[in-house]
C-alpha positions in Angstrom: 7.3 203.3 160.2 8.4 201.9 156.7 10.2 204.6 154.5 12.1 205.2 151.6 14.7 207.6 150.4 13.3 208.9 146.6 15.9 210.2 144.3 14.7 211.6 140.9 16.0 212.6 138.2 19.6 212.9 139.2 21.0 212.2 135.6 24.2 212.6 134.3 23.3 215.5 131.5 20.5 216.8 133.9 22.8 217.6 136.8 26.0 218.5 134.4 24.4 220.2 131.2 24.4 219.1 127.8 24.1 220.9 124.5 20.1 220.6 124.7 19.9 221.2 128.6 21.6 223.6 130.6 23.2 221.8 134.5 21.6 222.5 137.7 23.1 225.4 140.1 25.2 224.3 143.0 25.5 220.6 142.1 28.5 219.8 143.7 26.6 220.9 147.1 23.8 218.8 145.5 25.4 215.6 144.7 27.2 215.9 148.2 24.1 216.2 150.1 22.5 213.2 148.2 25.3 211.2 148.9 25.1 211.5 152.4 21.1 210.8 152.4 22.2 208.3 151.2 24.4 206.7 153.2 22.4 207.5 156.1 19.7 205.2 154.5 21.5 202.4 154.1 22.8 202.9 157.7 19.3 202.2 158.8 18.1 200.2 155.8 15.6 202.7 154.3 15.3 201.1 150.8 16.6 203.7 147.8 14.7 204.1 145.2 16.0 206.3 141.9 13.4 207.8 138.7 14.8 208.1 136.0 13.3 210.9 133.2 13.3 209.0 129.5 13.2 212.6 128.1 17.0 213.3 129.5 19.0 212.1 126.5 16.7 210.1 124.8 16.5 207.6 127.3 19.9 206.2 126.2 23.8 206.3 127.5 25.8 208.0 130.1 24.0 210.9 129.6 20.4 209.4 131.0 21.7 207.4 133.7 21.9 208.6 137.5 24.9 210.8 137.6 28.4 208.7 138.4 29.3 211.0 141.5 26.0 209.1 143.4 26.4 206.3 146.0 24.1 203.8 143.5 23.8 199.9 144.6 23.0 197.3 141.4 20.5 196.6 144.4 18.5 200.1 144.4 15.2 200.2 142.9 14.7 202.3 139.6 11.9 203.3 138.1 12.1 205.1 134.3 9.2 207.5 133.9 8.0 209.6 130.9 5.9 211.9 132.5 7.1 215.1 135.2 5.0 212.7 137.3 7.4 210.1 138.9 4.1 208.2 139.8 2.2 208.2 136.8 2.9 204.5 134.9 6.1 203.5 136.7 5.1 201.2 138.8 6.4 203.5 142.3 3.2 203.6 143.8 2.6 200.0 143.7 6.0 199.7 144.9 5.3 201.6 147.9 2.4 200.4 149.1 3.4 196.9 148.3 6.4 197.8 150.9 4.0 198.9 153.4 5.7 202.2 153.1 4.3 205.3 154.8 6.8 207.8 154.4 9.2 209.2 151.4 12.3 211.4 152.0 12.6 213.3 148.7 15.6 214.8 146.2 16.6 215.3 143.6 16.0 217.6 140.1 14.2 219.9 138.7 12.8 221.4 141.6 9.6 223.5 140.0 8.7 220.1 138.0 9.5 216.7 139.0 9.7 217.9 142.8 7.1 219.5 143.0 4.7 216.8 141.6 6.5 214.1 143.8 5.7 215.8 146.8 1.8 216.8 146.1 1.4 213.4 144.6 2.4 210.7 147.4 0.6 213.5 149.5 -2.6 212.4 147.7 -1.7 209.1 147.6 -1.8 208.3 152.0 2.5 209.2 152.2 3.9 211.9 154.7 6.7 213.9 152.7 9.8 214.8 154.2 11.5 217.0 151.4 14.9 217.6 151.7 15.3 221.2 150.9 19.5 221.8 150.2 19.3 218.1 148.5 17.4 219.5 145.0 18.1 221.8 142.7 17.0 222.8 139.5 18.3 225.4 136.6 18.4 229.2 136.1 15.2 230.5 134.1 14.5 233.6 131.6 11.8 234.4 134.5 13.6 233.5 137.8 17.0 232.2 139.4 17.4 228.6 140.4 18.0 229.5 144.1 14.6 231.5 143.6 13.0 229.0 142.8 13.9 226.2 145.5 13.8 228.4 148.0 10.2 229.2 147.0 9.4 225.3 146.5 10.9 225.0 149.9 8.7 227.7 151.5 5.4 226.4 149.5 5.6 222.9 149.9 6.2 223.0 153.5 2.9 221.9 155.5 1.2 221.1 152.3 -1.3 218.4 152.9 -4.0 216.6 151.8 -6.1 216.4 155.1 -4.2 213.1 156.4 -0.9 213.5 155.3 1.6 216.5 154.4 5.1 217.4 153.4 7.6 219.1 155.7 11.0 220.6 154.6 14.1 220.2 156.6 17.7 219.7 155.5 20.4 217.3 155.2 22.4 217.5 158.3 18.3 216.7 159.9 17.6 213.8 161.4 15.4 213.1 157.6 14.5 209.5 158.0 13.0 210.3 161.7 9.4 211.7 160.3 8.3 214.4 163.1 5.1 214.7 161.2 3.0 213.8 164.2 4.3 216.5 165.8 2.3 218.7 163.5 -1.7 216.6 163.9 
Protein backbone atom coordinates (compact mmCIF):
# COMPACT_ATOMS: atom_id res chain seq x y z
CA UNK A 1 0.00 0.00 0.00
CA UNK A 2 1.36 3.51 -1.18
CA UNK A 3 1.55 6.12 1.74
CA UNK A 4 2.78 9.28 2.72
CA UNK A 5 3.91 10.94 5.93
CA UNK A 6 1.83 14.70 5.98
CA UNK A 7 3.44 17.37 8.02
CA UNK A 8 1.45 20.67 8.23
CA UNK A 9 1.99 23.60 9.45
CA UNK A 10 5.09 23.02 11.36
CA UNK A 11 6.41 26.72 10.91
CA UNK A 12 9.01 28.44 12.49
CA UNK A 13 6.68 31.31 14.42
CA UNK A 14 3.75 28.74 14.55
CA UNK A 15 5.70 26.18 16.69
CA UNK A 16 7.98 29.01 18.58
CA UNK A 17 5.53 32.06 19.00
CA UNK A 18 5.73 35.40 17.63
CA UNK A 19 4.48 38.76 18.65
CA UNK A 20 1.02 38.07 16.67
CA UNK A 21 0.91 34.22 17.66
CA UNK A 22 1.43 32.60 20.75
CA UNK A 23 4.02 28.86 20.30
CA UNK A 24 2.43 25.51 20.61
CA UNK A 25 2.69 23.54 24.12
CA UNK A 26 5.23 20.85 24.44
CA UNK A 27 7.07 21.51 21.19
CA UNK A 28 10.23 20.18 22.01
CA UNK A 29 8.25 16.71 22.58
CA UNK A 30 6.64 17.75 19.27
CA UNK A 31 9.49 18.50 17.01
CA UNK A 32 11.23 15.30 18.50
CA UNK A 33 8.39 13.05 17.62
CA UNK A 34 8.19 14.49 13.99
CA UNK A 35 11.66 13.96 13.59
CA UNK A 36 11.59 10.56 14.14
CA UNK A 37 8.32 9.95 11.80
CA UNK A 38 10.31 11.16 9.93
CA UNK A 39 13.18 9.29 9.75
CA UNK A 40 11.21 6.27 9.92
CA UNK A 41 9.74 7.34 6.50
CA UNK A 42 12.61 7.74 4.73
CA UNK A 43 13.85 4.29 6.18
CA UNK A 44 11.06 2.80 4.17
CA UNK A 45 10.67 5.40 1.49
CA UNK A 46 7.25 6.87 2.40
CA UNK A 47 7.45 10.09 0.49
CA UNK A 48 7.25 13.43 2.98
CA UNK A 49 5.09 15.87 2.16
CA UNK A 50 5.12 19.43 4.26
CA UNK A 51 1.86 22.37 4.10
CA UNK A 52 2.81 25.24 4.62
CA UNK A 53 -0.04 28.03 6.12
CA UNK A 54 0.56 31.55 3.95
CA UNK A 55 -1.19 33.28 6.91
CA UNK A 56 1.95 32.40 9.44
CA UNK A 57 4.05 35.47 8.90
CA UNK A 58 2.77 36.75 5.85
CA UNK A 59 3.88 34.01 3.80
CA UNK A 60 7.51 35.40 4.00
CA UNK A 61 10.97 34.56 5.89
CA UNK A 62 12.18 32.40 8.66
CA UNK A 63 9.21 32.95 10.39
CA UNK A 64 6.83 31.04 7.64
CA UNK A 65 9.08 28.37 6.79
CA UNK A 66 8.94 24.69 8.37
CA UNK A 67 10.68 25.14 11.68
CA UNK A 68 14.79 24.56 11.43
CA UNK A 69 14.80 21.74 14.24
CA UNK A 70 12.81 19.35 11.38
CA UNK A 71 14.66 16.66 9.36
CA UNK A 72 13.54 18.59 5.79
CA UNK A 73 15.13 17.20 2.34
CA UNK A 74 15.32 20.02 -0.71
CA UNK A 75 13.65 16.77 -2.11
CA UNK A 76 10.30 16.80 0.12
CA UNK A 77 7.25 17.87 -1.40
CA UNK A 78 5.61 21.24 -0.13
CA UNK A 79 2.49 22.46 -0.69
CA UNK A 80 1.57 26.37 0.53
CA UNK A 81 -2.06 26.67 1.36
CA UNK A 82 -4.35 29.59 2.34
CA UNK A 83 -7.05 28.01 3.63
CA UNK A 84 -7.25 25.68 7.33
CA UNK A 85 -7.93 23.19 4.60
CA UNK A 86 -4.50 21.66 3.52
CA UNK A 87 -6.52 20.23 0.51
CA UNK A 88 -8.36 23.00 -0.75
CA UNK A 89 -6.27 24.62 -3.96
CA UNK A 90 -2.85 23.12 -3.26
CA UNK A 91 -2.57 20.84 -5.49
CA UNK A 92 -2.13 17.70 -2.39
CA UNK A 93 -4.96 15.78 -3.52
CA UNK A 94 -3.82 15.52 -7.00
CA UNK A 95 -0.59 14.74 -5.61
CA UNK A 96 -1.92 11.83 -3.86
CA UNK A 97 -3.86 10.21 -6.10
CA UNK A 98 -1.44 10.81 -8.87
CA UNK A 99 1.01 8.73 -6.43
CA UNK A 100 -1.51 6.06 -6.15
CA UNK A 101 -1.45 6.75 -2.54
CA UNK A 102 -3.99 5.18 -0.20
CA UNK A 103 -2.86 6.04 3.15
CA UNK A 104 -1.65 9.48 5.03
CA UNK A 105 0.22 9.39 8.47
CA UNK A 106 -0.60 12.88 9.85
CA UNK A 107 1.25 15.83 12.16
CA UNK A 108 1.67 18.52 12.75
CA UNK A 109 -0.19 22.12 14.12
CA UNK A 110 -2.86 23.43 15.15
CA UNK A 111 -4.62 20.52 16.23
CA UNK A 112 -8.50 21.88 16.54
CA UNK A 113 -7.92 23.46 12.82
CA UNK A 114 -5.58 22.33 10.28
CA UNK A 115 -5.63 18.71 11.93
CA UNK A 116 -8.70 18.34 12.18
CA UNK A 117 -9.73 19.17 8.59
CA UNK A 118 -6.72 17.01 7.29
CA UNK A 119 -8.00 14.06 8.76
CA UNK A 120 -11.99 14.38 7.88
CA UNK A 121 -10.88 15.55 4.48
CA UNK A 122 -8.62 12.69 2.93
CA UNK A 123 -11.34 10.62 4.79
CA UNK A 124 -13.83 11.93 2.26
CA UNK A 125 -11.54 11.90 -0.36
CA UNK A 126 -10.95 7.49 -0.54
CA UNK A 127 -7.53 7.83 2.21
CA UNK A 128 -7.27 5.79 5.56
CA UNK A 129 -5.87 8.17 8.22
CA UNK A 130 -3.42 7.22 10.60
CA UNK A 131 -3.06 10.31 13.03
CA UNK A 132 -0.26 10.51 15.07
CA UNK A 133 -1.63 11.57 18.28
CA UNK A 134 1.76 12.89 20.64
CA UNK A 135 3.15 14.25 17.00
CA UNK A 136 0.60 17.53 17.01
CA UNK A 137 0.06 20.10 19.10
CA UNK A 138 -1.69 23.24 19.11
CA UNK A 139 -1.88 26.45 21.57
CA UNK A 140 -3.51 27.26 24.92
CA UNK A 141 -7.09 28.99 24.44
CA UNK A 142 -9.31 31.63 26.57
CA UNK A 143 -11.86 28.42 26.53
CA UNK A 144 -9.60 25.29 26.88
CA UNK A 145 -5.86 24.03 27.47
CA UNK A 146 -3.80 22.85 24.58
CA UNK A 147 -3.37 19.31 26.05
CA UNK A 148 -7.37 19.57 26.28
CA UNK A 149 -7.75 20.01 23.29
CA UNK A 150 -5.50 17.17 21.52
CA UNK A 151 -6.38 14.88 23.68
CA UNK A 152 -10.02 15.45 22.70
CA UNK A 153 -9.03 15.54 18.85
CA UNK A 154 -7.31 12.34 19.61
CA UNK A 155 -10.37 10.71 21.32
CA UNK A 156 -12.82 12.24 18.40
CA UNK A 157 -11.05 11.63 15.50
CA UNK A 158 -10.32 8.14 16.24
CA UNK A 159 -12.58 5.61 14.06
CA UNK A 160 -13.99 8.53 12.25
CA UNK A 161 -14.99 7.40 8.79
CA UNK A 162 -16.63 8.11 5.86
CA UNK A 163 -18.21 4.49 5.20
CA UNK A 164 -14.96 3.23 3.21
CA UNK A 165 -12.23 4.73 4.91
CA UNK A 166 -11.40 6.15 8.54
CA UNK A 167 -8.81 7.59 10.77
CA UNK A 168 -7.12 5.75 13.64
CA UNK A 169 -4.92 7.38 16.37
CA UNK A 170 -1.81 5.76 17.58
CA UNK A 171 1.56 7.27 18.61
CA UNK A 172 5.00 7.70 17.67
CA UNK A 173 6.87 4.86 19.10
CA UNK A 174 3.71 2.75 16.73
CA UNK A 175 4.58 0.87 14.05
CA UNK A 176 2.62 4.34 12.03
CA UNK A 177 3.45 3.58 8.48
CA UNK A 178 2.02 -0.25 8.92
CA UNK A 179 -1.89 0.87 8.51
CA UNK A 180 -3.90 -1.87 10.73
CA UNK A 181 -7.05 -0.29 9.28
CA UNK A 182 -8.25 -3.64 8.02
CA UNK A 183 -8.26 -4.86 11.17
CA UNK A 184 -11.12 -2.64 11.93
CA UNK A 185 -13.74 -3.62 8.34
Amino acid sequence: MKQGLLIIDTQKDLVDGSEVEEGVVDKQRLLGNINHLIKKARELGVPVLFIRDKDVANGEGDGFEVHPSLWREQSDIVFDKEATNAFYQTGLLQHIKENDMQHLVIAGCKTEHCIDTAVRTATVNGLDVTLVGDAHSTSNTKYLAAQQIVDHHNHALHGHYNVDHFSIVRETQEEVFTPTHHMYR
